[in-house]
TORLUM-794058 format. One record per atom (N, C-alpha, C, O, CB): residue in one letter; y, x, z. Coordinates in steps of 0.05 Angstrom, whole numbers, plus 5000, padded with zeros to 4 digits. Atoms other than C-alpha are relative to their C-alpha. Glycine has a CB too. Example, Ala and Ser with C-alpha at 12.3 -4.5 7.8 and 13.67 -1.06 7.14 Angstrom:
// residues 2
A497650185000;A491052465156;A502450185000;A502450395013;A500149805025;S497649844999;S497952735143;S502249855014;S504449955018;S500950094971;
// end
This chain:
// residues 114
X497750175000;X500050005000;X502550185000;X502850355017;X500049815024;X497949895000;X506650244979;X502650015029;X503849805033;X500749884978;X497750024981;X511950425039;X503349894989;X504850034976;X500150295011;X496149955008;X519350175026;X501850095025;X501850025049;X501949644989;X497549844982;X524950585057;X502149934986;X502750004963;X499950345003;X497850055004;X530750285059;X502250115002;X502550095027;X500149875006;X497549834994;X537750695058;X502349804995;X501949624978;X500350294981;X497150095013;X544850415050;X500549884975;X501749674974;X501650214997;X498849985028;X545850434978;X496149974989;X495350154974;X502450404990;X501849975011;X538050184965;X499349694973;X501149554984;X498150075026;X500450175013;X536249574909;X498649965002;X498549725000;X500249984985;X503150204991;X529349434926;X499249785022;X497249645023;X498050185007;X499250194986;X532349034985;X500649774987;X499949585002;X501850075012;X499350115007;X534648614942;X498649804968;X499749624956;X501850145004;X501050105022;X529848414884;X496949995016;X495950135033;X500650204969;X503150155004;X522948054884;X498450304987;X499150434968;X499949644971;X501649695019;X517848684868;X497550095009;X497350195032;X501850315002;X502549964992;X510348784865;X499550275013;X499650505002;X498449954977;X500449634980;X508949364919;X497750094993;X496450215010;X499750015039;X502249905006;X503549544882;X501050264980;X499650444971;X498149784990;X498749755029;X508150004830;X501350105016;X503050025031;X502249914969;X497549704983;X510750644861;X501649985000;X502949985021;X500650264996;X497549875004;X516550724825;X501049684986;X500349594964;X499950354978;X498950165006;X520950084831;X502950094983;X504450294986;X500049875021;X497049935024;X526950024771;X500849735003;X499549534996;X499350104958;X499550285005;X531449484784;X501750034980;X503849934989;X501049825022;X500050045025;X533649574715;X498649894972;X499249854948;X500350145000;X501250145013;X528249274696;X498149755010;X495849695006;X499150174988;X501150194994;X527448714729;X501849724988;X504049754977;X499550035031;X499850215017;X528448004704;X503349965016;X505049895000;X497249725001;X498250074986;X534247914757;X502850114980;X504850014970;X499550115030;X498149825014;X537948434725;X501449974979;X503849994975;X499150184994;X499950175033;X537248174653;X501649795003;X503249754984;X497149864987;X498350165003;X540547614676;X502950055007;X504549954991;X499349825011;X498049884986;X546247914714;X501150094982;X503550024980;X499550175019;X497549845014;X548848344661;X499749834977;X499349984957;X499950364994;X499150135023;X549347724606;X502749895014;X504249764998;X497749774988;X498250214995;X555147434659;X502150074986;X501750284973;X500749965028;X498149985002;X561347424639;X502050225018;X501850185042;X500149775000;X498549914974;X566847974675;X502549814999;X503149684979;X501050345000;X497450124979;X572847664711;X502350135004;X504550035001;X499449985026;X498749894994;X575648224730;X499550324999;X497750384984;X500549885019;X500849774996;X575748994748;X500750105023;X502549985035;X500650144981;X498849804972;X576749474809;X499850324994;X497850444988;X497849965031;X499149665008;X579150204798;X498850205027;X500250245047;X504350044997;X500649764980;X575350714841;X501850195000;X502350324980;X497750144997;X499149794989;X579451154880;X499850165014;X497850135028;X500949985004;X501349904979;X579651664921;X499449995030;X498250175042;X500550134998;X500850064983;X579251324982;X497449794997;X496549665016;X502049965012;X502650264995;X573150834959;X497850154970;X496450004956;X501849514991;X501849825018;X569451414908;X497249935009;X495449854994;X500750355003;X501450024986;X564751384966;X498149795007;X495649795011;X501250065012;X500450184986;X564650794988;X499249604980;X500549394981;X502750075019;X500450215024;X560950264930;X500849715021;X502749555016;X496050004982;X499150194985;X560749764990;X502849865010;X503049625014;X498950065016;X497550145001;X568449705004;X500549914978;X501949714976;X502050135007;X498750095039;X569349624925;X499449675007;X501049495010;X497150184959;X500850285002;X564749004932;X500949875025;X500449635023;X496849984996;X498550104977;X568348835003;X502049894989;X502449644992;X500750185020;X497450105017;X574648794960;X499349774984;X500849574985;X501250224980;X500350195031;X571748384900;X499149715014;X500249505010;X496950144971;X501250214993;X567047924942;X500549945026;X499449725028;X497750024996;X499349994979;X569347935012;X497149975016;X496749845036;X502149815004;X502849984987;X561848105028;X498650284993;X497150254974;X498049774989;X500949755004;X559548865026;X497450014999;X496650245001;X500950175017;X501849965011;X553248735012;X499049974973;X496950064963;X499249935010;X500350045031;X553548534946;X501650274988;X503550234973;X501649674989;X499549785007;X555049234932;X498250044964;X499050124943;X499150205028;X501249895022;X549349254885;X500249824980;X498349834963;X497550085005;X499350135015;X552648714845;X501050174976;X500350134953;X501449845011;X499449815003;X556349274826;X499150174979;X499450164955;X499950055015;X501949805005;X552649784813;X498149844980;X498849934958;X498550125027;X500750215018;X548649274772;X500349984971;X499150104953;X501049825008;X498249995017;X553549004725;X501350174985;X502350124963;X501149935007;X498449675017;X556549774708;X498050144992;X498350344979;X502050255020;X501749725007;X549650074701;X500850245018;X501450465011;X500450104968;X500649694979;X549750544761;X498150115005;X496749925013;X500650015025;X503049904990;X543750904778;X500450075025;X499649945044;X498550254985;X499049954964;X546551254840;X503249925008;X505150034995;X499750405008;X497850064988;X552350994873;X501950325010;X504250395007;X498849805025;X498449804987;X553751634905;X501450214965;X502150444967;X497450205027;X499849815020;X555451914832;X502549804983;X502749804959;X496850094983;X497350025014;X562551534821;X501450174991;X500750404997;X501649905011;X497749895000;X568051804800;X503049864995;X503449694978;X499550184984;X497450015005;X575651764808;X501249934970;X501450084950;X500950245009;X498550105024;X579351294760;X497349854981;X497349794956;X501950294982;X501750105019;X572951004741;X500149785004;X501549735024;X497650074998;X497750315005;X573850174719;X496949884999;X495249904981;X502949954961;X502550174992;X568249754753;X501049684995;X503049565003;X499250055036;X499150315005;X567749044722;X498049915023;X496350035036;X499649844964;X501750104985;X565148494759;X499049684992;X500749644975;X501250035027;X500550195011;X562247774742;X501549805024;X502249925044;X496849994993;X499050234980;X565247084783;X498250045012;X496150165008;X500649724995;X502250024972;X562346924848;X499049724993;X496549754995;X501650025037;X501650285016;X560046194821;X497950144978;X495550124981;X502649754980;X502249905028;X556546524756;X498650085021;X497449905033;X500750254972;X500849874977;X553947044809;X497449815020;X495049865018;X503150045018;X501350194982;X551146474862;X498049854973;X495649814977;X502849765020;X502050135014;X547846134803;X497950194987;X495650114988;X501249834980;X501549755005;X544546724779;X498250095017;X495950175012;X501550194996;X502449924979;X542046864847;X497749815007;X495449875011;X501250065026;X501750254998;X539446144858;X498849934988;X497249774998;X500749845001;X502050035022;X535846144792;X498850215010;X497850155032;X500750004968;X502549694988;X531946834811;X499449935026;X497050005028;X501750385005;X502050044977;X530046604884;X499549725007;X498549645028;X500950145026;X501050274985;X529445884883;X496150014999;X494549915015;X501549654978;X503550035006;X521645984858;X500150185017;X498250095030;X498050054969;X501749734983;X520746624905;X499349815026;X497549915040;X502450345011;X500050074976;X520846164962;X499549605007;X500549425020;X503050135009;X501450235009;X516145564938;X497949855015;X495849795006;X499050064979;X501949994991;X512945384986;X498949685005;X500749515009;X500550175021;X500450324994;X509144674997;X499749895027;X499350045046;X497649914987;X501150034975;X507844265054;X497849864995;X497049714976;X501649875021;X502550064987;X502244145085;X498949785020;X496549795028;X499650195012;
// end
């Protein structure tokens, strides 16, 4: 059975994923695919006080720092820790966003009664 170790800046928190494959890519998961057809809205300019810091970006955009890897997502980041200064992060609405998420986990969590 595969271990997950979770860090800060991890995506496998965040997506549905058979622990039977070593090497999770949430670039290639179905979630993803949908995510980057939304529409952007807007942008946020990394600086050098938030180079660091992908979670304030998405603090700013969404007033929820966990949706960091909305982020990261939507721009094609692989590592977060590998911004740079003056670089132009789009982002999708938070309605598109919420429906996007609600289509990807309403079936994860199907459960019948009994």
């Amino acid at each position: 059975m595969a271990v997950l170790v979770t860090r800060r800046y991890d995506r496998a928190r965040f997506y549905k994923f058979d622990e039977s494959v070593e090497d999770f890519d949430a670039m290639d998961s179905p979630f993803h695919n949908d995510l980057i057809t939304l529409r952007s809205v807007g942008y946020v300019d990394v600086t050098a006080e938030n180079v660091t810091k992908l979670d304030l970006l998405a603090k700013d955009v969404y007033g929820d720092d966990e949706l960091w890897w909305v982020l990261a997502d939507f721009n094609y980041i692989m590592n977060p820790h590998h911004l740079t200064v003056g670089q132009r992060l789009f982002y999708p609405a938070l309605d598109d966003l919420e429906a996007v998420l609600f289509e990807n986990t309403s079936s994860l969590n199907d459960f019948s009664e009994v």
